[in-house]
C-alpha positions as CSV (number, residue, x, y, z in Angstrom):
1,X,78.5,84.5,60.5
2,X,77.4,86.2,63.9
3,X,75.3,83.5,65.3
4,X,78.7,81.0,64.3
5,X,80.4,84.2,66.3
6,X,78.1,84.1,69.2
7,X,78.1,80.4,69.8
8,X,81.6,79.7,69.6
9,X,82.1,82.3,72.4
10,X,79.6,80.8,74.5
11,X,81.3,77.6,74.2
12,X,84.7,79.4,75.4
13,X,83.3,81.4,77.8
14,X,81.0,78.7,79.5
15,X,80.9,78.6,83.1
16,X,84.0,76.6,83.8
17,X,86.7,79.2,82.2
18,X,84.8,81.5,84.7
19,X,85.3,78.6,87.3
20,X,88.7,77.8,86.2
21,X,89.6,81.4,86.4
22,X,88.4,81.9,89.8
23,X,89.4,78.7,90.9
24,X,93.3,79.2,89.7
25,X,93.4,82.6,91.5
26,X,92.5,81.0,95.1
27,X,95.0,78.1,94.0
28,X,97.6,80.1,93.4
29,X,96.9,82.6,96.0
30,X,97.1,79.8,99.0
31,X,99.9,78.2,97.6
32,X,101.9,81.8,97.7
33,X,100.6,82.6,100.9
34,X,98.7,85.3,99.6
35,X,101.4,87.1,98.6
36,X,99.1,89.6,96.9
37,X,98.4,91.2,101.0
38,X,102.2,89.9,102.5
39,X,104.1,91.6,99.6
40,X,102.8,95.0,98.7
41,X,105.6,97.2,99.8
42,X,107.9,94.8,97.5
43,X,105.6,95.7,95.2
44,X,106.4,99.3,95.6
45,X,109.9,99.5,96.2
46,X,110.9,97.2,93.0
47,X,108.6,99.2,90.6
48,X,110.4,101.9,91.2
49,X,113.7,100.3,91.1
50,X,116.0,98.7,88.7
51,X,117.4,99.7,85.0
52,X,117.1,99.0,81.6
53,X,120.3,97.3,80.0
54,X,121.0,96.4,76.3
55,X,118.9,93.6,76.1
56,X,116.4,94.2,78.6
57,X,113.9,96.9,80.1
58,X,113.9,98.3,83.7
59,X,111.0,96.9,85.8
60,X,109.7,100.3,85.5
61,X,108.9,100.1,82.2
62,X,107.7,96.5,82.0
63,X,105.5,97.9,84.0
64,X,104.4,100.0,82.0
65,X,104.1,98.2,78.8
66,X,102.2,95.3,80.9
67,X,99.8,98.4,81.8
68,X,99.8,99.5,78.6
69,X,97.7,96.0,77.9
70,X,96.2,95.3,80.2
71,X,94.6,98.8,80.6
72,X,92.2,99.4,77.5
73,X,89.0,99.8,76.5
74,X,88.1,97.2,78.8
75,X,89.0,99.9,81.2
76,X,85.8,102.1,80.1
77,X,83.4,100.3,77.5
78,X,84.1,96.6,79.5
79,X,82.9,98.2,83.1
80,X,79.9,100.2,81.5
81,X,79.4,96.5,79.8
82,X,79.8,94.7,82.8
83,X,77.2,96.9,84.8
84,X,74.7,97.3,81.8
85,X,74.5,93.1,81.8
86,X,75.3,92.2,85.3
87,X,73.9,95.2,87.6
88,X,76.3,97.1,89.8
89,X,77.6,94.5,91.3
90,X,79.2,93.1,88.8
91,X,82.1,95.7,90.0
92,X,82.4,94.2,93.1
93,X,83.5,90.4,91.4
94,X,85.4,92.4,89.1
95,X,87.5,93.4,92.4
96,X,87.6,90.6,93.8
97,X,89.1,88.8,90.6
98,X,91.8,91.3,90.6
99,X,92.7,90.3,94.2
100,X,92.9,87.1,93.2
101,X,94.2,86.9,89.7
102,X,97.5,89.3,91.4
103,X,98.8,85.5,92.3
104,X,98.1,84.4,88.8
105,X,100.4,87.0,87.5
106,X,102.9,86.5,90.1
107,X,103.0,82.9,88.4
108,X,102.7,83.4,85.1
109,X,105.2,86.4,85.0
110,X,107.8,84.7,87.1
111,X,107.7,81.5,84.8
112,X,108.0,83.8,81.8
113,X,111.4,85.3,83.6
114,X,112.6,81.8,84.5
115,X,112.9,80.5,80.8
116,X,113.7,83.7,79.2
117,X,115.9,83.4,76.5
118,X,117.8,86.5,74.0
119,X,116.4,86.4,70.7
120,X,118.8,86.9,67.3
121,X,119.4,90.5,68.2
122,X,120.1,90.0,71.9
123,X,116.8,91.4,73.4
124,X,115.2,89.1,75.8
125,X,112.0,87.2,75.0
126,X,109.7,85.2,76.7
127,X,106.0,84.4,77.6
128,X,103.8,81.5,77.8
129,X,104.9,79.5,74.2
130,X,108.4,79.8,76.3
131,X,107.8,78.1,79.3
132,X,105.5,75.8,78.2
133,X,108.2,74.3,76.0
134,X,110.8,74.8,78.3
135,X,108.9,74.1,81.7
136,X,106.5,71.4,80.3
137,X,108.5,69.6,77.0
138,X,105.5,70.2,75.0
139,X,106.6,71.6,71.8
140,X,103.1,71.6,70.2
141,X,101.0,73.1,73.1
142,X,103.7,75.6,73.2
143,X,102.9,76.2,69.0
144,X,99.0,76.3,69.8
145,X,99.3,79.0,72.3
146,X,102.0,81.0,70.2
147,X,99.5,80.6,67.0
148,X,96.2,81.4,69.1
149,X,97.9,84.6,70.8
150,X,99.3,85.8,67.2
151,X,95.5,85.4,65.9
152,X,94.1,87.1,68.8
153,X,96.8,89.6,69.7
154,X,97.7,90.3,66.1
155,X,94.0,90.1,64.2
156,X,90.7,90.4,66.6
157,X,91.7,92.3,69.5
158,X,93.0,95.1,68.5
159,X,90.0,95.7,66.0
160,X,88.1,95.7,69.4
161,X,90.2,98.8,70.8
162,X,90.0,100.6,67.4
163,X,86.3,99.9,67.4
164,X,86.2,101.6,70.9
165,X,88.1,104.6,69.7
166,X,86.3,105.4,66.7
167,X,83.2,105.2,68.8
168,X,83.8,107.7,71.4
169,X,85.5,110.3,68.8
170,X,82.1,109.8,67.2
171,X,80.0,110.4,69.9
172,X,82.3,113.8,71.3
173,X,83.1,115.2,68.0
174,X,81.6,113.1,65.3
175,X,84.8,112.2,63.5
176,X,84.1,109.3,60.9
177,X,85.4,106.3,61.7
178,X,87.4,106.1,58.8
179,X,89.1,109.4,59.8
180,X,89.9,108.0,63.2
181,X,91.0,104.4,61.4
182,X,93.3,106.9,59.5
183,X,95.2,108.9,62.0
184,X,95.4,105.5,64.7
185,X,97.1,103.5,61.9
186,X,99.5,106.2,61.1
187,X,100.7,106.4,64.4
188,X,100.9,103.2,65.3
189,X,102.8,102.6,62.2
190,X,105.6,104.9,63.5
191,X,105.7,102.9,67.0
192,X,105.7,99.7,66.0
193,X,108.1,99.7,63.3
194,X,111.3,101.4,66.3
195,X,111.1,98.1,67.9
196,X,110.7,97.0,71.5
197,X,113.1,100.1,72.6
198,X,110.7,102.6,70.7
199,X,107.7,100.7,72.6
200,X,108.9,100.7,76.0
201,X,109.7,104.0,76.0
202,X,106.6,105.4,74.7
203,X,104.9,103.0,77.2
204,X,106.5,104.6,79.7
205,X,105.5,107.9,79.6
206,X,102.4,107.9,78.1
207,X,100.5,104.8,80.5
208,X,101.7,106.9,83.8
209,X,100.1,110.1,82.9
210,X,96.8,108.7,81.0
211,X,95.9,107.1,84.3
212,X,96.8,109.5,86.3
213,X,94.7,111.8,84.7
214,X,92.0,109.1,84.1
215,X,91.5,108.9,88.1
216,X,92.0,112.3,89.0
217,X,89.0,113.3,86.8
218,X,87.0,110.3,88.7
219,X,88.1,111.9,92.1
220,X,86.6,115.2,91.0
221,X,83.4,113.6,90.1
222,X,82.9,111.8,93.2
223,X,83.4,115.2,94.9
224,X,81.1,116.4,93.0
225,X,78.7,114.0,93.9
226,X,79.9,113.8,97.0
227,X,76.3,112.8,98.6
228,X,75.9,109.9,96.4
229,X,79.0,107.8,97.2
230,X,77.7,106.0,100.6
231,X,74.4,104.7,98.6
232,X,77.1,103.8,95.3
233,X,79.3,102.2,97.7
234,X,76.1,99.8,99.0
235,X,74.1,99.8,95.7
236,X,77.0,97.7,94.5
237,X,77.6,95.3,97.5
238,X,74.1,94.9,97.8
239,X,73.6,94.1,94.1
240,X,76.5,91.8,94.4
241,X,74.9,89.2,96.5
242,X,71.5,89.8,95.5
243,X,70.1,91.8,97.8
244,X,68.9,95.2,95.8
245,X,65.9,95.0,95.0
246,X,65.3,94.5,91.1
247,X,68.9,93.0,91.1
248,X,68.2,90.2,92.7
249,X,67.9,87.3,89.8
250,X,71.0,89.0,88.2
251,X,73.5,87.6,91.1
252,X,74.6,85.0,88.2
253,X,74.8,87.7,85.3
254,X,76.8,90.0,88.1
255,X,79.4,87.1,88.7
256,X,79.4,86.0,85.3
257,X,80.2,89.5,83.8
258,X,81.8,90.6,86.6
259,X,84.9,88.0,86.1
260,X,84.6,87.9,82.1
261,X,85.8,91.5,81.8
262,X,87.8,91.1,85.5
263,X,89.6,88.9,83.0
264,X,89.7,90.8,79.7
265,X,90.6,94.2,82.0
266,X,93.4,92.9,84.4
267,X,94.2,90.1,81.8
268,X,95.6,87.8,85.0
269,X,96.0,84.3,83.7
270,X,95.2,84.9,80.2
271,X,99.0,85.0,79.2
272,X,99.6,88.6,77.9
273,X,101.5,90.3,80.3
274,X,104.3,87.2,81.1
275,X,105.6,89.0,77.3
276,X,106.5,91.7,78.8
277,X,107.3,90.7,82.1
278,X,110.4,88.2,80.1
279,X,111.7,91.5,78.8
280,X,112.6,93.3,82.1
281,X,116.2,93.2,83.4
282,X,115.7,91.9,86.9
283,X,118.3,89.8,89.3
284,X,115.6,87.4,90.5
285,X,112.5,86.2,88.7
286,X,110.2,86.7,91.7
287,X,111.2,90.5,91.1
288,X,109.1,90.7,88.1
289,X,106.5,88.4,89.5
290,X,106.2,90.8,92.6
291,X,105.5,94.1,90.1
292,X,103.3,92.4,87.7
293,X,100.6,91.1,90.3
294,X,101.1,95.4,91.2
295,X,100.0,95.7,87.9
296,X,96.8,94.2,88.2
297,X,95.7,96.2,91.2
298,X,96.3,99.7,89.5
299,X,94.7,98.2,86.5
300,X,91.1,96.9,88.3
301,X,90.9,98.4,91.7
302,X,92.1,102.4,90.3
303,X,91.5,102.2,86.8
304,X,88.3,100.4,86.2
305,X,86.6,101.3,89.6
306,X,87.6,105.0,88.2
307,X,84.8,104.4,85.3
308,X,82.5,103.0,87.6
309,X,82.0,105.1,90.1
310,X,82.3,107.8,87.5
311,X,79.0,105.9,86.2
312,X,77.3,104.8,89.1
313,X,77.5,107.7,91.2
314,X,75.9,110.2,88.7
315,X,73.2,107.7,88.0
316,X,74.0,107.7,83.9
317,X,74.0,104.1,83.6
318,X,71.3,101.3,81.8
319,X,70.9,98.0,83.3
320,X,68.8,95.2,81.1
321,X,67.1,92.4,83.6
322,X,67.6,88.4,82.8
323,X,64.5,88.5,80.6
324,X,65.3,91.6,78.4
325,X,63.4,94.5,80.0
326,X,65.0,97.4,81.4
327,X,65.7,97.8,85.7
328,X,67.4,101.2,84.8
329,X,66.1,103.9,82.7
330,X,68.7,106.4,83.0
331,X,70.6,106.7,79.4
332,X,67.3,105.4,76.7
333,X,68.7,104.7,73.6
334,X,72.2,104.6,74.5
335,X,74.2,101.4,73.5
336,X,76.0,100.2,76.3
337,X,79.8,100.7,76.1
338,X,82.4,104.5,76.8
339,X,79.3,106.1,75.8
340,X,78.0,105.4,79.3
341,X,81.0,106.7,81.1
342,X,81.1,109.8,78.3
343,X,77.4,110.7,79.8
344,X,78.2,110.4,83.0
345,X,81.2,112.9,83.2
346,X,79.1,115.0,80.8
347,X,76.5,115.2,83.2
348,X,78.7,116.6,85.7
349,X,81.2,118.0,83.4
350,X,79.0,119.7,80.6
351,X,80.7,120.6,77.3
352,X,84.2,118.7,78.2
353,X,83.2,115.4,79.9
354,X,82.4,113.1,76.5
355,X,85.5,114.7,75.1
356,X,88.0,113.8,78.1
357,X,86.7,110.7,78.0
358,X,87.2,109.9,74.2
359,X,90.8,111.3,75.2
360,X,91.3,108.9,77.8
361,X,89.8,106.0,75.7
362,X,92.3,107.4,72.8
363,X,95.3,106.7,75.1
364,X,93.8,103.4,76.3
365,X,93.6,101.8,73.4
366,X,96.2,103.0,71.5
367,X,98.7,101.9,74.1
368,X,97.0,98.1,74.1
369,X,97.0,98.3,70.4
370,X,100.3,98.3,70.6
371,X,101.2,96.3,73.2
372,X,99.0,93.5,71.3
373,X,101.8,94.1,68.5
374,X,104.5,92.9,70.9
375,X,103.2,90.4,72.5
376,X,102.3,88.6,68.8
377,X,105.6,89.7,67.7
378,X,107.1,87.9,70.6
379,X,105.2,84.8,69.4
380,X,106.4,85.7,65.9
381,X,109.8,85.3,67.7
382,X,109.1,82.3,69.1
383,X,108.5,80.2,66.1
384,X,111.2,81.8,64.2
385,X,114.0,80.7,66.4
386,X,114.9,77.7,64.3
387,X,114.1,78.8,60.9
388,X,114.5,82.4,60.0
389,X,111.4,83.9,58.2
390,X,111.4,87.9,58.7
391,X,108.5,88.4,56.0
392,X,106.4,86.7,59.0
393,X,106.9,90.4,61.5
394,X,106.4,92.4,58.4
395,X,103.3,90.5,57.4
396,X,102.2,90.6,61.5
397,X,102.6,94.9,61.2
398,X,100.5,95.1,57.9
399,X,97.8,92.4,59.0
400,X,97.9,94.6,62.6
401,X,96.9,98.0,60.5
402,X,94.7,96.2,58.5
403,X,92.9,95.0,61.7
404,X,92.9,98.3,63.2
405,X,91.3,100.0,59.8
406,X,88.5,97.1,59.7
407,X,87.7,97.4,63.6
408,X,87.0,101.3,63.3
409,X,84.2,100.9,61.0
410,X,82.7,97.6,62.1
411,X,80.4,97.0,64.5
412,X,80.5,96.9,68.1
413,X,78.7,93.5,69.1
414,X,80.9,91.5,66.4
415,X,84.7,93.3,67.8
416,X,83.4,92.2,71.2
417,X,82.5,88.8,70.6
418,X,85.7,88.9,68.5
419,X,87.9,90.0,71.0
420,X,86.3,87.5,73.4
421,X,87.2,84.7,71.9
422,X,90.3,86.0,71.3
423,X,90.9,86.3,74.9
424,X,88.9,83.4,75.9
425,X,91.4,80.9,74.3
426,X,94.1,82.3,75.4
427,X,93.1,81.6,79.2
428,X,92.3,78.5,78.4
429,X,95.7,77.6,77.4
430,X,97.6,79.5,79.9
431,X,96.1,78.8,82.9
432,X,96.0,74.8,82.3
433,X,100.0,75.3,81.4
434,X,100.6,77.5,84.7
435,X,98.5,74.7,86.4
436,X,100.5,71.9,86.2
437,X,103.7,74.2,85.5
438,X,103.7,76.1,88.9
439,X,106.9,75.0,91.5
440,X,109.3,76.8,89.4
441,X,107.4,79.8,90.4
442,X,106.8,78.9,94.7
443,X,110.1,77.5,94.7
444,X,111.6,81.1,93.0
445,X,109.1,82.8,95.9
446,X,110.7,81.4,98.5
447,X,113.5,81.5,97.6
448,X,113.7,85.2,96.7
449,X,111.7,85.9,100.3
450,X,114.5,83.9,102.1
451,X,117.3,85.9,100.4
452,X,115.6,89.0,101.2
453,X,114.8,87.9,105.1
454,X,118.2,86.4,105.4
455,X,119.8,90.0,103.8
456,X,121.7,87.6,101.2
457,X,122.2,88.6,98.0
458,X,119.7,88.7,95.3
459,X,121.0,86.2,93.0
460,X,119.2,83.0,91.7
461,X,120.4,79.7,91.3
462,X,117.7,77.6,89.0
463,X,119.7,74.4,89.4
464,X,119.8,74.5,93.2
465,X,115.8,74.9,93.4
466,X,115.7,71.9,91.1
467,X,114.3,73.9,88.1
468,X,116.0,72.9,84.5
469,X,115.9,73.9,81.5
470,X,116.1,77.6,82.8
471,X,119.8,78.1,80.9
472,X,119.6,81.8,80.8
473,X,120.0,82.2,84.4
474,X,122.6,79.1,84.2
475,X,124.8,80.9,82.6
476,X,124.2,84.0,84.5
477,X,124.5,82.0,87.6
478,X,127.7,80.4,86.7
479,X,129.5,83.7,85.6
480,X,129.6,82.2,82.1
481,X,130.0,86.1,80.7
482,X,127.8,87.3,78.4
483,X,124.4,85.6,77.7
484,X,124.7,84.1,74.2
485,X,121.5,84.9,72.1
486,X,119.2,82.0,71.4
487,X,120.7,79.8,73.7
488,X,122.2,76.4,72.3
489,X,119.7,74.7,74.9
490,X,117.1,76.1,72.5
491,X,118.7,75.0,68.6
492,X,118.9,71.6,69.6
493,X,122.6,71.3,71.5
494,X,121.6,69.4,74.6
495,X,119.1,66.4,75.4
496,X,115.3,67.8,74.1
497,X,113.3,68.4,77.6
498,X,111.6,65.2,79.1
499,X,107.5,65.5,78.9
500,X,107.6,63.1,81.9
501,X,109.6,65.9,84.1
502,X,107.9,69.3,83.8
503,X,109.9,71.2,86.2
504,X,112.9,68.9,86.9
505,X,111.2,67.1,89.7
């Protein structure tokens, strides 16, 4: 069963998803005129502006519950990971794949605002099975990304994050696994069964404060070791193009790993954060687009740079060569993963550091566990519109604790290569979709920038930019009063979309 594991995630993750990946996120950031660099104070100001209403959340907090995926494990065991098989410098392309995947989730997460609909209790939903439909007319790619991301979202990931957790409680206070399995489900049980509301709020002031914390305690460190952050600071741009010395037939491993947990970290392009990004209460689609590509920065170049130079400046870190034998010494017998960032703040922070750090993996985790439980709920949603079936969420929350249980006691490689795959077909099907299903998004760019240069008002008019299908903001448009939940557009009312005209053109 693991070697049918381990080559089905070669096959996804060969070298053109890593292509594809990088590929999309120049695309996408020419074609916005690197908006990533142009719009960072927007960036700013709409995080922290906005409100929640009945059927939506503020931008605030779909921040936060985008956060609240996309930083995870991947945060702490995927860096140690990433260095342990591609050198140090596999930080550096993990930088630069969060500067360029910003503009993927500008795209994705302004498409998933753009054909937003209100499900049967008048919360908004959204995401990729949306606006493929919608956007493309392809009814049964949008069903193969909304079964995929239930699998993944729902069943292998979050074993991965449990499988992280139980790990580092093992290693600070050696807790069983099956004592940590117990006390994650029990919470999560509680969270996920308040609904979105219940999620958004604890997203929003837990996600905040974890990282916070997470990158004071780096700062400290790197004060600490004050005299080795120049040499960290040129160990990894050196070892990112090949030039350290040892590193230098890893420059494929250090791209290669580099963008595979870029992408699992900041998830840009995969098609997880455009869920949360349909639930916000916004007045313009870009809005959400704008805060979401935000997202991704605090997510790579704070968060995960945190555990790095927590690991690189104090020296606690392994590093095996392309043929198997060991370039770095400095943690024998030590699996790669948090256990690597737990010896490094150890080193400098004896008695606490592994501890804080199972903490901070804790929070992690947790929080992506159960923003994996919203976005497969969402795609739960999404295939219940026409026919009703509520054992289908109920079955989702039981087969997400039964995942969680499983994942704490399994073992590492096989979560991994689990969550991978997981996370590997996702991309796949999202980026291809945002591909060919991208003007909505420009046109909703420049738009929005025009509006804001001209000092118009905020509004958006879908039907003037040519866009269809995007009846939610119709309506709005129109003044038609309150949005109807699960529009008519959606059971079947008007003409079904035309596979011929993706975006109206």
């Amino acid at each position: 069963m693991e070697d049918l594991i381990t080559t089905l995630n070669d096959i996804i993750w060969s070298p053109a998803l890593i292509f594809l990946c990088l590929g999309a996120g120049l695309y996408f950031s020419i074609r916005t005129r690197f908006m990533q660099v142009r719009g960072f104070r927007e960036m700013i100001r709409l995080m922290l502006s906005g409100e929640s209403s009945q059927a939506g959340v503020s931008s605030f907090q779909a921040l936060a519950m985008s956060l609240s995926g996309r930083v995870g494990i991947g945060n702490i065991a995927g860096v140690a990971t990433a260095i342990a098989a591609g050198g140090p410098g596999a930080v550096f392309w993990m930088w630069v794949m969060a500067f360029l995947g910003a503009s993927t989730a500008y795209v994705e997460a302004t498409l998933a605002q753009i054909y937003k609909e209100k499900d049967d209790e008048g919360k908004y939903r959204g995401g990729p099975a949306y606006y493929i439909e919608k956007g493309l007319g392809l009814k049964w790619y949008a069903w193969a990304f909304a079964m995929v991301t239930i699998v993944a979202t729902g069943f292998l990931l979050p074993g991965v994050q449990a499988n992280g957790i139980a790990q580092s409680m093992t290693v600070a206070w050696d807790l069983p696994p099956a004592v940590t399995a117990a006390f994650v489900v029990v919470a999560l049980g509680f969270i996920i069964f308040g609904g979105v509301k219940r999620i958004a709020r604890f997203a929003e002031l837990v996600v905040p404060f974890m990282a916070l914390a997470y990158m004071l305690v780096a700062l400290v460190i790197m004060l600490l070791s004050w005299e080795q952050v120049p040499e960290m600071f040129m160990l990894i741009l050196r070892s990112a193009f090949g030039f350290e010395a040892g590193f230098g037939a890893m420059l494929g491993l250090a791209v290669e790993w580099g963008v595979k947990r870029g992408i699992y970290s900041n998830e840009a392009g995969q098609g997880t954060s455009p869920h949360a990004a349909a639930a916000a209460e916004v007045q313009h689609p870009a809005q959400q687009g704008f805060v979401q590509a935000f997202s991704v920065y605090v997510d790579t170049l704070l968060v995960c740079s945190a555990t790095a130079f927590m690991i690189l400046s104090t020296g606690m870190y392994n590093v095996a060569g392309p043929d198997g034998t060991m370039l770095v010494h400095a943690l024998p017998g030590i699996e790669a993963g948090a256990s690597f960032a737990q010896s490094a703040v150890e080193s400098v922070l004896p008695g606490y550091g592994a501890g804080f750090v199972a903490l901070a993996l804790l929070f992690f985790a947790f929080t992506t566990i159960v923003a994996y439980y919203y976005m497969a709920e969402t795609n739960i949603a999404y295939i219940n519109r026409k026919v009703h079936r509520p054992w289908l969420t109920w079955a989702l929350r039981v087969a997400i604790l039964a995942a969680v249980t499983f994942g704490a006691v399994r073992t590492a490689g096989a979560a991994w290569m689990l969550g991978d795959i997981g996370v590997g077909l996702m991309a796949w099907l999202n980026i291809v979709a945002i591909l060919i299903l991208q003007r909505p998004a420009l046109r909703a760019l420049k738009d929005y920038e025009a509006r804001r240069k001209g000092g118009t008002d905020v509004t958006f008019d879908p039907e003037a930019l040519g866009i269809r299908r995007a009846e939610f903001w119709e309506r709005r448009h129109r003044g038609d009063g309150e949005d109807p939940v699960v529009g008519a557009a959606v059971r079947g009312s008007v003409d079904p979309p035309d596979p011929g005209s993706p975006d109206g053109r």
